[in-house]
C-alpha positions in Angstrom: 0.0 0.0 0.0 0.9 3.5 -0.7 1.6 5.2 2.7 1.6 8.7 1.2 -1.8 8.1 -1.0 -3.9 10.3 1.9 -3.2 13.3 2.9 -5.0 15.8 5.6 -4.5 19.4 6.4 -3.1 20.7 9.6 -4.7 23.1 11.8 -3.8 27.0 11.8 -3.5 29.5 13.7 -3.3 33.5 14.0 -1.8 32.9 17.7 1.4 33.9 18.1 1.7 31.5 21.7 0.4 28.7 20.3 2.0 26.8 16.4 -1.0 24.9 15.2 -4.2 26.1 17.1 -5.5 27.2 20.4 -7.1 23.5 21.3 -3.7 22.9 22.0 -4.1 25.2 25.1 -6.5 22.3 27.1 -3.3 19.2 26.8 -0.8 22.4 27.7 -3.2 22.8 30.6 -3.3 19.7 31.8 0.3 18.7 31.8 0.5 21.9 34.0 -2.4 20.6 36.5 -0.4 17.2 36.8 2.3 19.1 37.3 0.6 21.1 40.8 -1.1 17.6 41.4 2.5 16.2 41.8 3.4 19.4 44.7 -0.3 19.0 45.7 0.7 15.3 46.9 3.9 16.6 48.5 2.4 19.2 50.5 -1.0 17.3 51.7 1.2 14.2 52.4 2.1 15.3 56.4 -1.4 16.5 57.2 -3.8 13.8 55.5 -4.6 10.5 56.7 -2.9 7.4 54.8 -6.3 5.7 53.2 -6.6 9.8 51.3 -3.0 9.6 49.7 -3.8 6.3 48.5 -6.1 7.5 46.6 -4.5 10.0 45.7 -1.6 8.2 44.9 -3.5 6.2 42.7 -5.0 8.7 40.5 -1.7 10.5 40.4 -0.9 6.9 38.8 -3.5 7.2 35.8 -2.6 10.6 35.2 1.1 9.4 34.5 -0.3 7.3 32.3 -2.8 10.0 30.1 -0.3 12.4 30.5 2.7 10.7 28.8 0.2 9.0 25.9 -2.0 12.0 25.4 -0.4 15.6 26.3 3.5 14.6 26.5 2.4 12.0 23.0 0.9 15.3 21.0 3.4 17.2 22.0 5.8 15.2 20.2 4.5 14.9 16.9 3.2 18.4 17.3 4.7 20.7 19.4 2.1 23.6 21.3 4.1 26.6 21.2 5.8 28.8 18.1 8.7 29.3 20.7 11.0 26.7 20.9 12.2 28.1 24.2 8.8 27.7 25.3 8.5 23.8 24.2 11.8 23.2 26.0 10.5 25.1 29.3 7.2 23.1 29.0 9.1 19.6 28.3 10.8 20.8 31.4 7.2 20.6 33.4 6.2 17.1 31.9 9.6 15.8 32.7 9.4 16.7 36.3 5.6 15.7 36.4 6.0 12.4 34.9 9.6 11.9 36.7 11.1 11.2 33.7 12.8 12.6 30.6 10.3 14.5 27.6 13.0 15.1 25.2 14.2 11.2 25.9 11.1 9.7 26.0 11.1 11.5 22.1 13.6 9.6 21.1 12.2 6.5 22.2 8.8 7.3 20.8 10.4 8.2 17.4 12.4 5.1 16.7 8.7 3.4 17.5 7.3 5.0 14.9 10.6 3.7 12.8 9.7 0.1 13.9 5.8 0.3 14.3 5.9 -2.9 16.9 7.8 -4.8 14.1 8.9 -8.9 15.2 12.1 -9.9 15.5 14.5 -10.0 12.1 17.0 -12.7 11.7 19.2 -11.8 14.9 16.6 -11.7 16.8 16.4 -7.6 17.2 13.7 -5.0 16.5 14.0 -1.6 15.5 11.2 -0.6 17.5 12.5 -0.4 21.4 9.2 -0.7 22.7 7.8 -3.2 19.9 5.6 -6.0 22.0 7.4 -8.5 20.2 10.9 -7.5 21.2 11.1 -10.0 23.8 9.0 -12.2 23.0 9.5 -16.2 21.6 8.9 -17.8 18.4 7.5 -14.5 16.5 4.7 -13.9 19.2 4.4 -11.2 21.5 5.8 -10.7 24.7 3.3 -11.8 27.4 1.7 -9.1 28.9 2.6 -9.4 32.2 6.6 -9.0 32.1 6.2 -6.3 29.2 3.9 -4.4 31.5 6.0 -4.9 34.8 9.8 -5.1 32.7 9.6 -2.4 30.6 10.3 0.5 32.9 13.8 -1.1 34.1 14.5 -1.9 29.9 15.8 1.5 28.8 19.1 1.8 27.6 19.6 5.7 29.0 23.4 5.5 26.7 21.6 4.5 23.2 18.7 7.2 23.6 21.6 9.9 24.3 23.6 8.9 21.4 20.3 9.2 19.2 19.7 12.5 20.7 23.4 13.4 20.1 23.1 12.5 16.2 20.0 15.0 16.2 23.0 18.2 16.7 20.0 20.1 17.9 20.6 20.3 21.8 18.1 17.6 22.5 21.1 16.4 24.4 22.0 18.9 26.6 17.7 19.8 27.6 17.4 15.6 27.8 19.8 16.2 30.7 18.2 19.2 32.0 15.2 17.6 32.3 16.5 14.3 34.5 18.7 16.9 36.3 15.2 18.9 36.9 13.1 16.2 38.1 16.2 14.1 40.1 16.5 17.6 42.3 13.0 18.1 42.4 12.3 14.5 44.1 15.4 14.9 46.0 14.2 18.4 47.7 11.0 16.3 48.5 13.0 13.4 50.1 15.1 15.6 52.2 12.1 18.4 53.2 9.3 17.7 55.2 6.8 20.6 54.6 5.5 20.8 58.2 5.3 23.1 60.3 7.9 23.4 61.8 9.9 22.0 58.9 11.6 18.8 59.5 14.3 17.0 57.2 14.8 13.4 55.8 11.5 12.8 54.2 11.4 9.2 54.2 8.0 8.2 54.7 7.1 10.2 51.4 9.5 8.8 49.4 8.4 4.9 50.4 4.7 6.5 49.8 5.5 8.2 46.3 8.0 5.8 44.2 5.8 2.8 44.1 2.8 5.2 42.5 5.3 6.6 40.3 6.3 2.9 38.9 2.8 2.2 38.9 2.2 4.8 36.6 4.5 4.0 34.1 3.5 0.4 34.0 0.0 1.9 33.1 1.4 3.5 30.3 3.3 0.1 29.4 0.2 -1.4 29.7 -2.1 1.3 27.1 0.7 1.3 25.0 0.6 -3.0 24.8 -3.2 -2.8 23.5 -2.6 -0.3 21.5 -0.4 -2.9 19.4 -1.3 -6.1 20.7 -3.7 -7.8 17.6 -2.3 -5.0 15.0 -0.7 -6.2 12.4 3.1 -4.7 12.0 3.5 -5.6 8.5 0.3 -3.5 7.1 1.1 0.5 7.6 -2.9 0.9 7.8 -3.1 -1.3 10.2 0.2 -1.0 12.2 -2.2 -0.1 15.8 -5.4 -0.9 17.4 -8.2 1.4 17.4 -11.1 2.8 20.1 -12.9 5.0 19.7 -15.1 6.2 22.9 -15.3 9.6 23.5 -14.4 9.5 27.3 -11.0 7.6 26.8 -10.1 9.6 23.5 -11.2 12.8 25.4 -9.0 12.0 28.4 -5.8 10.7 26.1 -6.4 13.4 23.3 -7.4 10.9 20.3 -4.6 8.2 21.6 -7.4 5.7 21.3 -7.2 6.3 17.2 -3.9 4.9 17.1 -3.9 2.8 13.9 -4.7 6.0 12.3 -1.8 8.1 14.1 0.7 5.2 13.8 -0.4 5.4 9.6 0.0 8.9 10.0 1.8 10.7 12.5 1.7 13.9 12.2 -2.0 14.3 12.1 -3.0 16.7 14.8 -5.5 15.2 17.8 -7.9 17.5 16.5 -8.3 16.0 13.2 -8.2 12.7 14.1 -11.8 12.3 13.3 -11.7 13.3 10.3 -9.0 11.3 9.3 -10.7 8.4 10.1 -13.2 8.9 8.1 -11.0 9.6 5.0 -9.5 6.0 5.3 -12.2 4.1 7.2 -12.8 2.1 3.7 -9.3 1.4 3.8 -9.0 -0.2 7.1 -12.2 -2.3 6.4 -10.5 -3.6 3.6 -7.4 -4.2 5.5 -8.7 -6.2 8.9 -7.8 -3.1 11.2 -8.5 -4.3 14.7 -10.4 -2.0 16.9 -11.0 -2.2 20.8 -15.1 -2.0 21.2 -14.9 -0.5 24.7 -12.1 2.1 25.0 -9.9 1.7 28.2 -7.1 1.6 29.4 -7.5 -2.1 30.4 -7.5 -2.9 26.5 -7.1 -6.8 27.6 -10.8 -6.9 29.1 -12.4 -6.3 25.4 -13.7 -9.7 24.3 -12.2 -9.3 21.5 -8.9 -9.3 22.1 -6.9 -12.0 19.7 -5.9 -15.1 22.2 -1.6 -15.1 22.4 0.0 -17.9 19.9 -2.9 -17.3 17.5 -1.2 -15.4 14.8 1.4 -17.2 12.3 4.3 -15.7 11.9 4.1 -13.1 8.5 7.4 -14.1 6.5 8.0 -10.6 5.7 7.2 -7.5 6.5 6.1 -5.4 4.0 8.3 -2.3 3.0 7.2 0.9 3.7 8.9 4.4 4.1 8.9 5.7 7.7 6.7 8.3 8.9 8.7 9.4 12.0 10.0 12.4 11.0 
C-alpha cells in the first residue's frame, strides 16, 4: 500500500503563543495541572490521613499514564508553542511531572514509529525499542505481564543519548536538563518535610510516592501494549489498534485512534476524526482491529486475539517511515 496516498490538512492558527491552534491550550493545561497535582501530593502528604494519599496516589498513577500517551504524545509529533524556548520550558514541566525525561522519551517514541511494533528479524532484534514482540519467543508477542511490569527497568539511557546526540540540535543537553530537573525536584521532596515546623529526611514520602510513580509508568506500558497487541506490524494501515469512545479519546487526546496516528503521525489530535473517516474504507478492507470498549485495560475487550494465535508473517512489508 501506498503510505503517502492520503493526505489531511493541519490546523492554523493567527496565535502567536500557540504553532498549530488554540485546542492545544487544554493538553498544555493539563500537563501543568499534573504538574501542581504532583506538589499538591507533597504538600498534603504530612497532614492527611494514609487511606486519602492512597487514593491520591492512585489517581496520580493514571494521570502518569494519560499524560505521557495523550499531552506529552501530542506534543511530540506536534509541538504547542511557536517558541521553541517555550516547548523546552514546557518539556521541562512534563519531565518533572512524569519523573522522567520528555525530550528522551522523544527519542524512544520516534524510533517506535521507525519500527511500528515490528517482530524480531533474523538476529533476533527490533528496531522498535518498545515493539511487544521484542522479547517475546517464536514471532509472538511478549506476554503481557513482564512487558507491563519489565519495561520500565528496559531503557538503555546511553543509546537514547547517542540518538539524541546524532540530532546536533541540543536535544542532548535539555534531555539532561530535564533528568537533572526532576532528580532535584524529588530529591528536595526526600530531604524536606513541609510541616510546620519544617523537619528534614522525608522518608515516609518517598516509600509513599515511588511505588505510584512505577505504577504509573506500568500503566502506560500497559495502554501502550493494547494499542499494538492484535495490529498487524506488516500492514502501515493497520500498524495499531483502534477505540474510539469519547471518554478515553477525550482523556488521552485521540490516543485511542492509534492505527490511524501510527499510519499517520503527524495528524493533529484534533483532526483525528476526520481522518478516520477519510480511510475508514481502507481499514475495512485491511482487517484493522479496533478495541469496542475504550480503556485503558484494553485486555478486558472480548475481542482481544488469544496469544499464539497469529502465524508468523514471512515478511514485513516495506514501507517508508513516517517518524519524522
Amino acid at each position: 500500500m501506498a503510505t503517502d496516498a492520503i493526505r489531511i490538512e493541519r490546523p492554523t492558527t493567527t496565535s502567536k503563543l500557540v504553532a498549530l491552534t488554540r485546542w492545544d491550550a487544554v493538553p498544555a493545561a493539563a500537563g501543568l495541572f499534573h504538574l501542581m497535582y504532583l506538589f499538591g501530593l507533597y504538600f498534603v502528604f504530612p497532614h492527611a490521613p494514609l487511606w486519602v494519599m492512597l487514593i491520591l496516589g492512585f489517581i496520580y498513577a493514571l494521570m502518569v499514564n494519560a499524560n505521557i500517551n495523550g499531552v506529552g504524545h501530542n506534543f511530540i509529533h506536534n509541538p504547542f508553542f511557536r517558541s521553541q524556548l517555550l516547548n523546552r520550558l514546557f518539556g521541562i514541566t512534563q519531565s518533572i511531572a512524569c519523573c522522567f525525561s520528555q525530550t528522551m522519551y522523544d527519542a524512544v517514541h520516534m524510533q517506535h514509529h521507525k519500527g511500528n511494533s515490528d517482530r524480531q528479524d533474523e538476529r533476533g532484534d527490533t528496531t522498535d525499542w518498545l515493539s511487544i514482540y521484542r522479547h517475546g519467543h517464536d514471532g509472538e508477542a511478549e506476554n503481557p505481564w513482564s512487558y507491563v511490569f519489565l519495561s520500565f527497568f528496559r531503557d538503555d539511557v546511553g543509546t537514547i543519548r547517542k540518538d539524541l546526540q546524532k540530532r546536533k540540535n541540543g536535544d542532548d543537553f535539555w534531555g539532561n536538563v530535564e533528568l537533572t530537573a526532576f532528580a532535584t525536584t524529588l530529591l528536595v521532596m526526600a530531604i524536606i518535610v513541609p510541616s510546620n515546623p519544617v523537619h528534614f529526611i522525608n522518608w515516609r514520602f518517598v516509600l509513599y510516592f515511588l511505588p505510584f510513580w512505577y505504577l504509573g509508568h506500568c500503566f502506560s506500558y500497559l495502554n501502550g501494549y493494547y494499542r499494538h497487541y492484535g495490529a498487524n506490524p506488516d500492514k502501515p494501515i493497520a500498524w495499531g489498534v483502534s477505540s474510539y469512545g469519547k471518554i478515553y479519546n477525550w482523556l488521552f487526546f485521540y490516543n485511542g485512534y492509534h492505527a490511524e496516528h501510527h499510519f499517520r503521525p503527524k495528524v493533529h489530535w484534533t483532526k483525528m476524526e476526520k481522518f478516520r473517516r477519510n480511510i475508514e474504507h481502507l481499514q475495512k478492507q485491511e482487517g484493522v482491529r479496533t478495541i469496542k470498549r475504550a480503556h485503558m485495560l484494553g485486555f478486558l475487550d472480548s475481542d482481544v486475539p488469544k496469544r499464539g494465535g497469529r502465524a508468523r508473517a514471512p515478511e514485513r512489508e516495506k514501507a517508508t517511515s513516517l517518524a519524522r
